[in-house]
Each structure stands twice: as structure tokens, then as C-alpha cells.
PyMOL commands that place a pseudoatom at each C-alpha (Angstrom):
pseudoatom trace, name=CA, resn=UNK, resi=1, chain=A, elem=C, hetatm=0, pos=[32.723, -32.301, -8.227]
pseudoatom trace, name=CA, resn=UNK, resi=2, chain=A, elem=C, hetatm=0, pos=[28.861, -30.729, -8.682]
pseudoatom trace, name=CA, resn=UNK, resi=3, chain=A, elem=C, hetatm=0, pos=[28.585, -28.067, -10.111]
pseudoatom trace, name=CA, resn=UNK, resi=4, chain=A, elem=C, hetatm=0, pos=[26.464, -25.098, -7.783]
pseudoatom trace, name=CA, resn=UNK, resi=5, chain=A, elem=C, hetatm=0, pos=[22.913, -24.717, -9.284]
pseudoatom trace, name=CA, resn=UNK, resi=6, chain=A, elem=C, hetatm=0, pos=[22.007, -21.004, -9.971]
pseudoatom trace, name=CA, resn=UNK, resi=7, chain=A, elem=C, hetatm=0, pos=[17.617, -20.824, -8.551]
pseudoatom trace, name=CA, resn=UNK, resi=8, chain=A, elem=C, hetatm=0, pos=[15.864, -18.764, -10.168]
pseudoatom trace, name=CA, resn=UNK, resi=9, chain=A, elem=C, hetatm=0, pos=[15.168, -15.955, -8.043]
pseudoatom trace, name=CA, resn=UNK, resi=10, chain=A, elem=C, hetatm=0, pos=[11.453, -15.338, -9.753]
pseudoatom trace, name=CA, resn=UNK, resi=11, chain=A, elem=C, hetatm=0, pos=[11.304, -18.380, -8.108]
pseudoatom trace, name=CA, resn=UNK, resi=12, chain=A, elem=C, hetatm=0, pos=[13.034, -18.463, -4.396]
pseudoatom trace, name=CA, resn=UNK, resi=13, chain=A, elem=C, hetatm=0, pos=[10.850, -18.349, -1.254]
pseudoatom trace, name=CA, resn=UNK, resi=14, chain=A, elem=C, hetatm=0, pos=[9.501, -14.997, -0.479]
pseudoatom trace, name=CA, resn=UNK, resi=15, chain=A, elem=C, hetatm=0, pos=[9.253, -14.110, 3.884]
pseudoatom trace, name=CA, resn=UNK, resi=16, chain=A, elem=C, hetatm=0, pos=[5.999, -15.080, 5.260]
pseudoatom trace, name=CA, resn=UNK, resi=17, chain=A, elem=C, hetatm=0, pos=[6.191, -17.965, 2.380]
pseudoatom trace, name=CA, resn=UNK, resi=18, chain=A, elem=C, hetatm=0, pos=[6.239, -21.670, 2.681]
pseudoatom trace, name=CA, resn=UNK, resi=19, chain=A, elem=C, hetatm=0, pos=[6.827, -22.306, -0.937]
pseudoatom trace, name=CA, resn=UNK, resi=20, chain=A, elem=C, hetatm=0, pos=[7.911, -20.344, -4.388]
pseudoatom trace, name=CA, resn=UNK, resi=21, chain=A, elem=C, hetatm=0, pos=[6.666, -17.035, -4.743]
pseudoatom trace, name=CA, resn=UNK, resi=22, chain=A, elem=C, hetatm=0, pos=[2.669, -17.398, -5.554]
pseudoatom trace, name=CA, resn=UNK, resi=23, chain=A, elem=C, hetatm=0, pos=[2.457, -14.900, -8.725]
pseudoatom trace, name=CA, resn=UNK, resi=24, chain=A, elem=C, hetatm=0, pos=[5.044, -16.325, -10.340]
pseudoatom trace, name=CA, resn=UNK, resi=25, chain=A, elem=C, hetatm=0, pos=[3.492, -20.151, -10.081]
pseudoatom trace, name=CA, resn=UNK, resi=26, chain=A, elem=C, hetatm=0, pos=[0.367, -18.407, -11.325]
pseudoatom trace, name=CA, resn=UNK, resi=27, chain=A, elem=C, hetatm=0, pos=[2.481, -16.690, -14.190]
pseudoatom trace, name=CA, resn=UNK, resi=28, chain=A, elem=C, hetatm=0, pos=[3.737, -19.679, -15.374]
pseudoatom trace, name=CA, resn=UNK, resi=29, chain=A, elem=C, hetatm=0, pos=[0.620, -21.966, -15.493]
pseudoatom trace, name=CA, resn=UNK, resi=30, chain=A, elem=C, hetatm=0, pos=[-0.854, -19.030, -17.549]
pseudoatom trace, name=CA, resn=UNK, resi=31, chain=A, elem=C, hetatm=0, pos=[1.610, -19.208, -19.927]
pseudoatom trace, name=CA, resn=UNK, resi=32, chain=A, elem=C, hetatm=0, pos=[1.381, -22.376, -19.785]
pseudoatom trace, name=CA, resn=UNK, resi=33, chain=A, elem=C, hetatm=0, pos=[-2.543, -22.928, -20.819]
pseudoatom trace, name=CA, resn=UNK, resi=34, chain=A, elem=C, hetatm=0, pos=[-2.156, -20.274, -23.654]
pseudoatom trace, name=CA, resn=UNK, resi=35, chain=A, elem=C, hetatm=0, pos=[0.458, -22.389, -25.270]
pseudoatom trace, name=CA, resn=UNK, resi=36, chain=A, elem=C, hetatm=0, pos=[-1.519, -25.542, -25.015]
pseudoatom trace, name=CA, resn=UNK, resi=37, chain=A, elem=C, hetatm=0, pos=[-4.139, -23.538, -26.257]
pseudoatom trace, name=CA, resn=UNK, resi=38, chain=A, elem=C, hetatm=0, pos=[-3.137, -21.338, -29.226]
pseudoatom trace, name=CA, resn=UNK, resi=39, chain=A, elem=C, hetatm=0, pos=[-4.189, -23.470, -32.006]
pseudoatom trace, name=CA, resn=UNK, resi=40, chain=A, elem=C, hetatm=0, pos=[-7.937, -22.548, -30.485]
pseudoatom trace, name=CA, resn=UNK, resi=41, chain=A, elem=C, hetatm=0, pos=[-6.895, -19.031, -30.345]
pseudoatom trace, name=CA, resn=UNK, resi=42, chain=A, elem=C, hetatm=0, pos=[-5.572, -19.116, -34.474]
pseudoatom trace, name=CA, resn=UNK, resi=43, chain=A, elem=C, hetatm=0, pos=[-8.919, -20.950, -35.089]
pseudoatom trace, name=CA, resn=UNK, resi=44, chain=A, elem=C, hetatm=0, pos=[-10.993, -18.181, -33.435]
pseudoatom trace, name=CA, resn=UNK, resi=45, chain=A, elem=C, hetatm=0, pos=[-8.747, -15.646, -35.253]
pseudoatom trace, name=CA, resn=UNK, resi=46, chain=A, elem=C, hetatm=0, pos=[-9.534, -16.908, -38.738]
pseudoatom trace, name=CA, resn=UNK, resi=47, chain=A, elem=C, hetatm=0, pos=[-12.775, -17.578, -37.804]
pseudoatom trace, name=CA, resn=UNK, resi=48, chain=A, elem=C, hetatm=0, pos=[-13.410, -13.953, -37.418]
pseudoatom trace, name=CA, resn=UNK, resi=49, chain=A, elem=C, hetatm=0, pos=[-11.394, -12.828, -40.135]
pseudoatom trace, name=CA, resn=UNK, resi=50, chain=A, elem=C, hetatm=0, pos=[-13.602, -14.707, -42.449]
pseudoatom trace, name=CA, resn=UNK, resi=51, chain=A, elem=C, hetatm=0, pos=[-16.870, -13.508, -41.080]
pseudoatom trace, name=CA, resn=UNK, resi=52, chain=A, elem=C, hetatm=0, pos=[-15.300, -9.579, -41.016]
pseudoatom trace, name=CA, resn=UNK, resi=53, chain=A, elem=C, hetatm=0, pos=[-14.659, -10.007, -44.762]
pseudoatom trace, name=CA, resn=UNK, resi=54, chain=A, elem=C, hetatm=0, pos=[-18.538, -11.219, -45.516]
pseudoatom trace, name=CA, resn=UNK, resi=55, chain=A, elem=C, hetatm=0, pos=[-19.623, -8.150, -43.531]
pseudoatom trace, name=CA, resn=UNK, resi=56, chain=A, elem=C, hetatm=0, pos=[-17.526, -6.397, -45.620]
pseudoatom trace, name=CA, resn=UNK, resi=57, chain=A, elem=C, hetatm=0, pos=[-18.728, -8.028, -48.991]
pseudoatom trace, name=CA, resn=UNK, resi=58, chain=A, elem=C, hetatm=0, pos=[-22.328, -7.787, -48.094]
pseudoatom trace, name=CA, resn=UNK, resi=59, chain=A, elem=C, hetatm=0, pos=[-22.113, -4.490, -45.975]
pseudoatom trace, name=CA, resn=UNK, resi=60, chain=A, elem=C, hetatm=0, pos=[-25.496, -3.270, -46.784]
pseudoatom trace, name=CA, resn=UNK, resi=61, chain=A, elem=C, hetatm=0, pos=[-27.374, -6.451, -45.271]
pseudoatom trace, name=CA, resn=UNK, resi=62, chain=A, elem=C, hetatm=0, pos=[-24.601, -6.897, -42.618]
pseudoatom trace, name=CA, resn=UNK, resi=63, chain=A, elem=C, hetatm=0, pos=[-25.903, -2.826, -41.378]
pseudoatom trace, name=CA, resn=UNK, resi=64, chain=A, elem=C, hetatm=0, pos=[-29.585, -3.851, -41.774]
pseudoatom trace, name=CA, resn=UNK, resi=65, chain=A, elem=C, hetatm=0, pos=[-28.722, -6.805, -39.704]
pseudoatom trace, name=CA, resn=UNK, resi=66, chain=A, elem=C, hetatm=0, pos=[-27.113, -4.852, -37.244]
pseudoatom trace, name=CA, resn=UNK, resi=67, chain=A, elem=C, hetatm=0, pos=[-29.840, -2.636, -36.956]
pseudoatom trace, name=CA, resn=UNK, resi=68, chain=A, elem=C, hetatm=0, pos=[-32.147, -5.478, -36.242]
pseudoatom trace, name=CA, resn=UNK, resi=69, chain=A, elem=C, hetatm=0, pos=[-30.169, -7.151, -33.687]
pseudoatom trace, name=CA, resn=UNK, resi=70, chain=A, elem=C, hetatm=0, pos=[-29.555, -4.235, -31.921]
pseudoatom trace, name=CA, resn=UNK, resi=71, chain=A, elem=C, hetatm=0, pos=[-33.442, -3.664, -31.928]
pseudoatom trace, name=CA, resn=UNK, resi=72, chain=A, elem=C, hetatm=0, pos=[-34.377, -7.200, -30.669]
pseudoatom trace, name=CA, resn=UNK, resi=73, chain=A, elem=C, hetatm=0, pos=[-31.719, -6.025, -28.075]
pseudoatom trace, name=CA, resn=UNK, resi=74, chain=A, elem=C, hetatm=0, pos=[-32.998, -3.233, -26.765]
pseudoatom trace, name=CA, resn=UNK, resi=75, chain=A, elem=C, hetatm=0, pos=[-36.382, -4.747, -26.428]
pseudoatom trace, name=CA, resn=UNK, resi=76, chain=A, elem=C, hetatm=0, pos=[-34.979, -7.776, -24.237]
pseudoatom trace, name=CA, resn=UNK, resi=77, chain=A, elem=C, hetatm=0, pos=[-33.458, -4.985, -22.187]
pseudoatom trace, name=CA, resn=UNK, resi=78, chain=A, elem=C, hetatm=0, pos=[-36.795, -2.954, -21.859]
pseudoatom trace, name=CA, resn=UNK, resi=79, chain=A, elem=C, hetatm=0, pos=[-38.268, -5.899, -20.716]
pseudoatom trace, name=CA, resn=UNK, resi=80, chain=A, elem=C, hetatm=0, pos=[-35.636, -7.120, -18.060]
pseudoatom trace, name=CA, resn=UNK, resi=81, chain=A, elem=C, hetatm=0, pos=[-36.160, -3.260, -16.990]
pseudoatom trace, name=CA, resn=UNK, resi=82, chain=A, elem=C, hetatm=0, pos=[-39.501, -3.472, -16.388]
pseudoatom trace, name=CA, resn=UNK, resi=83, chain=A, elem=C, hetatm=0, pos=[-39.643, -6.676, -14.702]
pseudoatom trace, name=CA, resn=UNK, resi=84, chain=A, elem=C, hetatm=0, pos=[-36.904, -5.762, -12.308]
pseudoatom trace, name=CA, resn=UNK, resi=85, chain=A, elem=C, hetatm=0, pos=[-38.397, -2.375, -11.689]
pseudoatom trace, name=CA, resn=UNK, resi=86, chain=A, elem=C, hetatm=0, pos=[-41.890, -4.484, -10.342]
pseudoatom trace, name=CA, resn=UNK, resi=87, chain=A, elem=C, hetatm=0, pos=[-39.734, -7.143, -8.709]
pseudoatom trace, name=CA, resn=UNK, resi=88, chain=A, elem=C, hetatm=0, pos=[-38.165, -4.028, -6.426]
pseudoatom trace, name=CA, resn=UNK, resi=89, chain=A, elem=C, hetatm=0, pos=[-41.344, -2.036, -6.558]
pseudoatom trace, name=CA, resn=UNK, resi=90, chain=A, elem=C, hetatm=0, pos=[-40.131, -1.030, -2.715]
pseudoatom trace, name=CA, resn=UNK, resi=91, chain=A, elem=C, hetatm=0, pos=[-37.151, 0.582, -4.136]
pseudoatom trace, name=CA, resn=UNK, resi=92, chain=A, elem=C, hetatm=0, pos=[-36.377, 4.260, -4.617]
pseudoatom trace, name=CA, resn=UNK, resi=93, chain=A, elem=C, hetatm=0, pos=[-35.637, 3.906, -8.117]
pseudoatom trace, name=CA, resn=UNK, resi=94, chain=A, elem=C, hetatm=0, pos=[-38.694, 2.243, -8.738]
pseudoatom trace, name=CA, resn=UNK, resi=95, chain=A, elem=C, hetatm=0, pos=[-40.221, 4.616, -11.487]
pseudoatom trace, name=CA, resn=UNK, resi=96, chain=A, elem=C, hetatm=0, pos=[-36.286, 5.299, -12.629]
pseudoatom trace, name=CA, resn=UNK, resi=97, chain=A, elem=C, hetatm=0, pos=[-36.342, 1.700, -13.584]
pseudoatom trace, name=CA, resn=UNK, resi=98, chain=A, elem=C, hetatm=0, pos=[-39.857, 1.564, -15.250]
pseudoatom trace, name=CA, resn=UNK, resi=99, chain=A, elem=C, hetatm=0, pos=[-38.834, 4.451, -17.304]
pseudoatom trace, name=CA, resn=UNK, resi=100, chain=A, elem=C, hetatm=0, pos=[-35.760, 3.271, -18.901]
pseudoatom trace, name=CA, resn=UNK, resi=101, chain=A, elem=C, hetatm=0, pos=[-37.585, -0.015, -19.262]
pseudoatom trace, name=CA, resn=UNK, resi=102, chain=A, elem=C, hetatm=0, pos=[-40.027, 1.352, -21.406]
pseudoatom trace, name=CA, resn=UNK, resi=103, chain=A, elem=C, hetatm=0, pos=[-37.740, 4.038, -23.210]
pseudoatom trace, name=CA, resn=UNK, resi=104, chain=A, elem=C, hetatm=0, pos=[-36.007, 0.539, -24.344]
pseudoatom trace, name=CA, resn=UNK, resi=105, chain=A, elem=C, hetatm=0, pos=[-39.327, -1.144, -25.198]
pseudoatom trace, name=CA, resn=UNK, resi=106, chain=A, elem=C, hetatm=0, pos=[-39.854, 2.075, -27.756]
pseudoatom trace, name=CA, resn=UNK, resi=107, chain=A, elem=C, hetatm=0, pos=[-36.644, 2.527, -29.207]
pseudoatom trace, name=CA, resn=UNK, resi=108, chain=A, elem=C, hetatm=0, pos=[-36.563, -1.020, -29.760]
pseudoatom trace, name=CA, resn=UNK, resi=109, chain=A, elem=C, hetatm=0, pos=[-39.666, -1.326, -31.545]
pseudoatom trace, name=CA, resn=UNK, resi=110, chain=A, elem=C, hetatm=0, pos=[-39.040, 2.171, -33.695]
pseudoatom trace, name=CA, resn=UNK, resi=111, chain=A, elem=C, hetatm=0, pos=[-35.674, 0.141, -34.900]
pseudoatom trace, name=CA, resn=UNK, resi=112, chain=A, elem=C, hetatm=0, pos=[-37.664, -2.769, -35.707]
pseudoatom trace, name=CA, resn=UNK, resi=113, chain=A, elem=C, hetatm=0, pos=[-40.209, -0.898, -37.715]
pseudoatom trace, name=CA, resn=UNK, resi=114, chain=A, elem=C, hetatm=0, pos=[-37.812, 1.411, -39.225]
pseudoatom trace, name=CA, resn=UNK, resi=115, chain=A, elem=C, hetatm=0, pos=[-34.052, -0.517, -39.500]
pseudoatom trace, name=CA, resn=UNK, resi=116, chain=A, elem=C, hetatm=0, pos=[-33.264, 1.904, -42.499]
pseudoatom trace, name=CA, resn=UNK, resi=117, chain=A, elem=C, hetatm=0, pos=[-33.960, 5.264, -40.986]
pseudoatom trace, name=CA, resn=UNK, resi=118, chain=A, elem=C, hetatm=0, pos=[-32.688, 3.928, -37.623]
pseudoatom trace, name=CA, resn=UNK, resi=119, chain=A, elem=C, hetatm=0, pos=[-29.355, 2.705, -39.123]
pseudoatom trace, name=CA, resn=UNK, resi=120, chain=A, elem=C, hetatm=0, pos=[-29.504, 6.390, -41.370]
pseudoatom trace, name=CA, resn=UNK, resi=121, chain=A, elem=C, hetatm=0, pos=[-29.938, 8.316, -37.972]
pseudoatom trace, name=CA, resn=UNK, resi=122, chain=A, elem=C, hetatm=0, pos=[-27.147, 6.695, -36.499]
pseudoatom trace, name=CA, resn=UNK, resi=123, chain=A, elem=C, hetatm=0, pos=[-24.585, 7.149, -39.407]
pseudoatom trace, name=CA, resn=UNK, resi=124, chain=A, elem=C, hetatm=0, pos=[-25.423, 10.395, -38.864]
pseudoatom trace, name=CA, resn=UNK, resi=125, chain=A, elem=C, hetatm=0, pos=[-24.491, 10.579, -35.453]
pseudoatom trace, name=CA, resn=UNK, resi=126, chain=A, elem=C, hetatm=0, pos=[-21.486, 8.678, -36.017]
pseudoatom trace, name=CA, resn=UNK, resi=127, chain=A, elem=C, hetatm=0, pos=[-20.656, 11.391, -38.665]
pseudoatom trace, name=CA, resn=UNK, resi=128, chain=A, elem=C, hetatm=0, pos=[-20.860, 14.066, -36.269]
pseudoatom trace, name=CA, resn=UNK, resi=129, chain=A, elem=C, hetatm=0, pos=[-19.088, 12.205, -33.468]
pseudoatom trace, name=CA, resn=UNK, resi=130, chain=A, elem=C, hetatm=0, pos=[-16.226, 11.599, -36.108]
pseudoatom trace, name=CA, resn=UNK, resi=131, chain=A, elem=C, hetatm=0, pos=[-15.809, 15.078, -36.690]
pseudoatom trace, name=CA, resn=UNK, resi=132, chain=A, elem=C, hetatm=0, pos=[-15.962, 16.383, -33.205]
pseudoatom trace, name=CA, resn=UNK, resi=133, chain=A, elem=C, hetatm=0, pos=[-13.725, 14.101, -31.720]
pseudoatom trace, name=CA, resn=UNK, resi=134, chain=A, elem=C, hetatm=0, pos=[-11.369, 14.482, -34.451]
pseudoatom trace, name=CA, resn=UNK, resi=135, chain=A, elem=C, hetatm=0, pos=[-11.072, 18.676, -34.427]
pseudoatom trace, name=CA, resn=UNK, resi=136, chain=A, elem=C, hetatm=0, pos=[-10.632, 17.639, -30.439]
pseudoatom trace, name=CA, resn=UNK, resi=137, chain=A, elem=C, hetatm=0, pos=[-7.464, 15.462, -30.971]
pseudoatom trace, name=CA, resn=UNK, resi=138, chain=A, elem=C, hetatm=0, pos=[-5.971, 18.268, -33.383]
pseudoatom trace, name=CA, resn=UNK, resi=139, chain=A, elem=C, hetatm=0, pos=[-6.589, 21.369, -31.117]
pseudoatom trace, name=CA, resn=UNK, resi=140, chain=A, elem=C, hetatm=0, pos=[-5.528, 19.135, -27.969]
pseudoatom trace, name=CA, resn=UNK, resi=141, chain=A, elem=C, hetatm=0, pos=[-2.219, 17.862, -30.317]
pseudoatom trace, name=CA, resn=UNK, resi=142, chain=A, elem=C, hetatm=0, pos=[-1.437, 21.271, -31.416]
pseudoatom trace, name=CA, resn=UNK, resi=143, chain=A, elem=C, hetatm=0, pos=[-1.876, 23.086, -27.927]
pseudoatom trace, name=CA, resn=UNK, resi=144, chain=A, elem=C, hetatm=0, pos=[0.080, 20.276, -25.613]
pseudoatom trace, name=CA, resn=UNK, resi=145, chain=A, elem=C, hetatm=0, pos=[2.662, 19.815, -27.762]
pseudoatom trace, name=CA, resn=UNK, resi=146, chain=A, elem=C, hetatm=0, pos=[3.545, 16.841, -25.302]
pseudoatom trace, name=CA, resn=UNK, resi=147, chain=A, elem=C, hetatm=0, pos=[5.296, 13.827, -26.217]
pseudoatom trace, name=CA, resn=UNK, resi=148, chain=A, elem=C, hetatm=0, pos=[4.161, 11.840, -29.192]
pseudoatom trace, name=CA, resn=UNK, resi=149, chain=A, elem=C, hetatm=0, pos=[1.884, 14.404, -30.402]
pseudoatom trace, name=CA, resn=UNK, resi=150, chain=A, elem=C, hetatm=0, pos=[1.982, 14.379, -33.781]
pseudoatom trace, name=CA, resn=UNK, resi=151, chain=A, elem=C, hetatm=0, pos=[0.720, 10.661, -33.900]
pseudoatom trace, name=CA, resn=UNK, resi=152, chain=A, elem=C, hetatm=0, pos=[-2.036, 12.397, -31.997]
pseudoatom trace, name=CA, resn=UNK, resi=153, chain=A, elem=C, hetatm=0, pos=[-2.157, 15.079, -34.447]
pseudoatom trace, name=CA, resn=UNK, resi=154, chain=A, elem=C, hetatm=0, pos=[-2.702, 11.855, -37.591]
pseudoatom trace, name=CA, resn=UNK, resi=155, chain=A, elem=C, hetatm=0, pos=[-5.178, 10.173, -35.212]
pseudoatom trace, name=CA, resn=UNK, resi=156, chain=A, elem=C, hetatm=0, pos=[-7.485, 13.123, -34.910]
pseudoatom trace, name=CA, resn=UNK, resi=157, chain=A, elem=C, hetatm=0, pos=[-6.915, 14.223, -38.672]
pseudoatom trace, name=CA, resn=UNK, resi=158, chain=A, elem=C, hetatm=0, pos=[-7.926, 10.796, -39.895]
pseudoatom trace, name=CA, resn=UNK, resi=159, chain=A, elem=C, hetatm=0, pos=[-10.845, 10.929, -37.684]
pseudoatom trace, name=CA, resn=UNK, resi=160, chain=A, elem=C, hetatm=0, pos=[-12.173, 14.380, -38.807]
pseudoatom trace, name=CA, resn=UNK, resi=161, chain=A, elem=C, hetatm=0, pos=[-11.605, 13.406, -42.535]
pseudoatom trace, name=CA, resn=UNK, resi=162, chain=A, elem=C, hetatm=0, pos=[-13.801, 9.815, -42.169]
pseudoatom trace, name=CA, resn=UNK, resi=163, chain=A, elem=C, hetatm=0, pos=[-16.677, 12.184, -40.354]
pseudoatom trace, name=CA, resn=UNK, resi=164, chain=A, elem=C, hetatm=0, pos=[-16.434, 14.450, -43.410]
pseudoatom trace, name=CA, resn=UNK, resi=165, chain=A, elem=C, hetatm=0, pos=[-16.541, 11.496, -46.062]
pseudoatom trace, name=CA, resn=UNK, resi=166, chain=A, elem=C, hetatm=0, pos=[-19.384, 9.716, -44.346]
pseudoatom trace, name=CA, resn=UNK, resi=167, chain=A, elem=C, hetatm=0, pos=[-21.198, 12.762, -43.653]
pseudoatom trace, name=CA, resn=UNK, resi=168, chain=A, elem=C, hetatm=0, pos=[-20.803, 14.437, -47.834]
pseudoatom trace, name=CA, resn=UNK, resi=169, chain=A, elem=C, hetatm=0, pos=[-22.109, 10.626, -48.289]
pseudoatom trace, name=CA, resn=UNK, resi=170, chain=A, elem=C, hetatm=0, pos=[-24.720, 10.844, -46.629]
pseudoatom trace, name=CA, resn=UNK, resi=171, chain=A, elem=C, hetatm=0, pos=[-27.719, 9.090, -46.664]
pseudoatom trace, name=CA, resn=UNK, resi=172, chain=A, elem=C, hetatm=0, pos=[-26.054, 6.575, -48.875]
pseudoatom trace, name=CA, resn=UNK, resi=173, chain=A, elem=C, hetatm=0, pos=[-23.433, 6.235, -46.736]
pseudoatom trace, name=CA, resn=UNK, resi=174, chain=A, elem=C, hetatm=0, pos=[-25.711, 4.618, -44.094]
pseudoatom trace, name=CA, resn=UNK, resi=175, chain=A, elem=C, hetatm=0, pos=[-26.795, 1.775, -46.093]
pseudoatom trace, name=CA, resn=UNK, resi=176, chain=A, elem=C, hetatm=0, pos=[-22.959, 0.016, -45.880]
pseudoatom trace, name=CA, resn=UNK, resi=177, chain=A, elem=C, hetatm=0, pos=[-20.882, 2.041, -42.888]
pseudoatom trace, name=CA, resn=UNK, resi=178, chain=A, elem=C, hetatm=0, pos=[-22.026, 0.140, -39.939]
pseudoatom trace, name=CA, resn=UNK, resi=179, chain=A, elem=C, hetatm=0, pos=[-21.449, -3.233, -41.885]
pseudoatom trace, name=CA, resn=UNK, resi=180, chain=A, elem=C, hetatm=0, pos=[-18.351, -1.770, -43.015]
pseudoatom trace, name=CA, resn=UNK, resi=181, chain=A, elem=C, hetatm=0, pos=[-17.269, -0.531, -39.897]
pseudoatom trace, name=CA, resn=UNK, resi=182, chain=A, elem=C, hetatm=0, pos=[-18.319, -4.193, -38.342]
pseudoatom trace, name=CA, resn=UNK, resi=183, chain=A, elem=C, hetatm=0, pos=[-16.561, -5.787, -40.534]
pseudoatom trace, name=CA, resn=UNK, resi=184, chain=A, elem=C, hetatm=0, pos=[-12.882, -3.968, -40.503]
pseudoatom trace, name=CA, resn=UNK, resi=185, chain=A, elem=C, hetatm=0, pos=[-13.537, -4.171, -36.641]
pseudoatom trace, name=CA, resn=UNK, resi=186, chain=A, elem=C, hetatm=0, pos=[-13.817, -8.360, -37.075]
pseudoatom trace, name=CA, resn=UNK, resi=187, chain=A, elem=C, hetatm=0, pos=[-10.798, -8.180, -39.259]
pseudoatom trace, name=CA, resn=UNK, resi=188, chain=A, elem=C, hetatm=0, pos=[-8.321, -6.674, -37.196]
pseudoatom trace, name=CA, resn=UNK, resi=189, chain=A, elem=C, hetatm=0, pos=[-9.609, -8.050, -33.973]
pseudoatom trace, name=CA, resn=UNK, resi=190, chain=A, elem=C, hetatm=0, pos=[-9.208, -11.858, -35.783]
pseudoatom trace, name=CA, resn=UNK, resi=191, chain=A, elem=C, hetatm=0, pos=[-5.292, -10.681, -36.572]
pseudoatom trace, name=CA, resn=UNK, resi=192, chain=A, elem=C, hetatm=0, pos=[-5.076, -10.448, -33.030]
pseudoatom trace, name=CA, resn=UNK, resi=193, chain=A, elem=C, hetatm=0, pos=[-6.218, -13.574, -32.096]
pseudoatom trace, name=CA, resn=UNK, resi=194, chain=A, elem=C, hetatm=0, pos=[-4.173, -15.326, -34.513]
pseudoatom trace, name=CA, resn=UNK, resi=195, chain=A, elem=C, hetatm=0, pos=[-1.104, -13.425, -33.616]
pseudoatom trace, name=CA, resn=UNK, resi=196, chain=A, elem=C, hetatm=0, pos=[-1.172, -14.240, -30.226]
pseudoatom trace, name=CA, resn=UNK, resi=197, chain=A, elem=C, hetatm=0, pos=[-1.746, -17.851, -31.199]
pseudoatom trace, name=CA, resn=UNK, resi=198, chain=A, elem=C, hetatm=0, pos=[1.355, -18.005, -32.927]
pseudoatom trace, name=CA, resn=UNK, resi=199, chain=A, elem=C, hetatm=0, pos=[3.220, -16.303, -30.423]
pseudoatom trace, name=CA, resn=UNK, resi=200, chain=A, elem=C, hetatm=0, pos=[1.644, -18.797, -27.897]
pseudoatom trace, name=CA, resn=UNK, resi=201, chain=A, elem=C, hetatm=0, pos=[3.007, -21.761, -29.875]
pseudoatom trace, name=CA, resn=UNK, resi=202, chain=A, elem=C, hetatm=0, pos=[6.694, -20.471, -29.916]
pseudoatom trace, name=CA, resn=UNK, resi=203, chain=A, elem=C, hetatm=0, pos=[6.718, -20.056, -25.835]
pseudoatom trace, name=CA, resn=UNK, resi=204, chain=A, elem=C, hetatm=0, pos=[8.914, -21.954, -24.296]
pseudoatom trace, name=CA, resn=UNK, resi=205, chain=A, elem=C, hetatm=0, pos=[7.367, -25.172, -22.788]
for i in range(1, 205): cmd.bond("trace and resi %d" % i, "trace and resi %d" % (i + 1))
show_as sticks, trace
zoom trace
């Protein structure tokens, strides 16, 4: 004698349905792809783990770098400003456009005449931010006392304390922060990849 099937109900015909119930089809062919797929996502993982720990190594080029890049950037973005502004022209925004465009063009080329004071500046700034939105987390911790606070509380005290280190550092600390910074960032986001990788291999096929 058979034996009654169970269905899954995931599964079962929805009303208004002809077939299985569509978001759990598209579900399972996710999961399905990121299985066949995680040895890409273990090779993009170390990948990036390797090229966060020669930012690290070499911090000081990797933040001059940075600063270049992100000057070539805003010059390609000055331009595309600029053009699109005089491709509109009959739009209101018209001098809006042509403004930003060439607010781009200049802070691009200041950055590409001056990495070191631009990457200086900015450690600066990232000094300050540090230690603003750190004393922020702590008075908002301490005053809401809501759940989970006190990992708040940690959060915004290790925040304040890096903007005080980097800023008593200061200016030396802008030669190797952003490439530091850069780097840990690669790290950890690599130790993602490769995590999920591995947890996309052990998913059932």
C-alpha cells in the first residue's frame, strides 16, 4: 500500500495560481545559482583580502593613490556636468548644472595638484566627523536607555576615541589613514565574500 506524500506547502498552488507559488520558485533558483557559484564568491573574497592587506602594508601610497583617483574622479564628473548642463541648456537647472560641473572640474584639479594637502584636509575632516558622531552615539545611548544600548554606548566610544587618535596624530596621521582605513574596509568586506561562499557550498542541492 503507498504511502501518502506530505507537499510542501512553500510549494502548493496559491488562488488565482496555475502553478507553485511564484516567490518560492524564484527562492529556490536563487539559492540555487549561489551554490553553483560560491567558489567565484571565495575567489572574490580572497581576492580582496589580499589587496586590503597591501593597502595596509603600503598605506601611505595606497592614501596618495586614493587621493588621485578620487581627483581623476571628480574631474570626469565635472565634465559629464557640464556637458549635460549644455545638452539641456532649455532646462531650469541649467546654470545649477554648470555650476556643480565646474565646482567638480576645480576640486578635481586642486586634488591633482595637491594629493598631500587634499588627503591632509580630509583626515582632518574625518577626525572631526569621528568625534562628533561618536559624543552623538554616547549622549543618544545614555539618554534612551532603549534596548541594546550599551553596544551603542561601545560603538560611539570607539568612534570618539579613533577621532581623538587620528586627530593628536595629526598631520602625520594623514599620510597612512585613508590607506589604512581602505584597506581594513577590503579585509573585512573579502571575509564576507568568502563566508558566504562557504555557506553557499554546504546548501542543500
Amino acid at each position: 500500500m503507498s504511502t501518502p506524500t506530505t507537499e510542501d506547502p512553500a510549494l502548493r498552488p496559491a488562488p488565482g495560481f496555475a502553478g507553485p507559488f511564484p516567490m518560492a520558485r524564484v527562492i529556490h533558483e536563487n539559492l540555487k545559482e549561489l551554490r553553483e557559484n560560491w567558489f567565484w564568491f571565495v575567489l572574490l573574497g580572497v581576492a580582496l583580502i589580499v589587496l586590503g592587506a597591501v593597502a595596509m602594508t603600503y598605506s601611505v601610497l595606497t592614501t596618495v593613490t586614493t587621493a588621485l583617483f578620487f581627483g581623476f574622479f571628480l574631474l570626469g564628473a565635472g565634465v559629464f556636468y557640464i556637458l549635460g548642463a549644455f545638452c539641456t541648456r532649455g532646462w531650469g537647472g541649467f546654470f545649477l548644472s554648470l555650476l556643480a560641473g565646474i565646482l567638480h572640474l576645480a576640486v578635481g584639479v586642486i586634488i591633482l595638484n595637491h594629493p598631500a594637502e587634499a588627503v591632509l584636509l580630509y583626515t582632518l575632516l574625518l577626525a572631526v566627523f569621528f568625534f562628533v558622531e561618536g559624543l552623538f552615539r554616547i549622549v543618544a545611548a545614555l539618554t534612551g536607555q532603549f534596548r541594546h544600548w550599551g553596544f551603542v554606548l561601545l560603538n560611539g566610544v570607539v568612534t570618539l576615541v579613533l577621532g581623538v587618535l587620528i586627530w593628536r596624530q595629526w598631520p602625520l596621521s594623514g599620510l597612512y589613514v585613508v590607506g589604512l582605513f581602505l584597506g581594513i574596509n577590503l579585509v573585512v568586506s573579502g571575509a564576507s565574500y568568502v563566508s558566504l561562499g562557504l555557506a553557499a557550498r554546504r546548501l542543500p542541492a
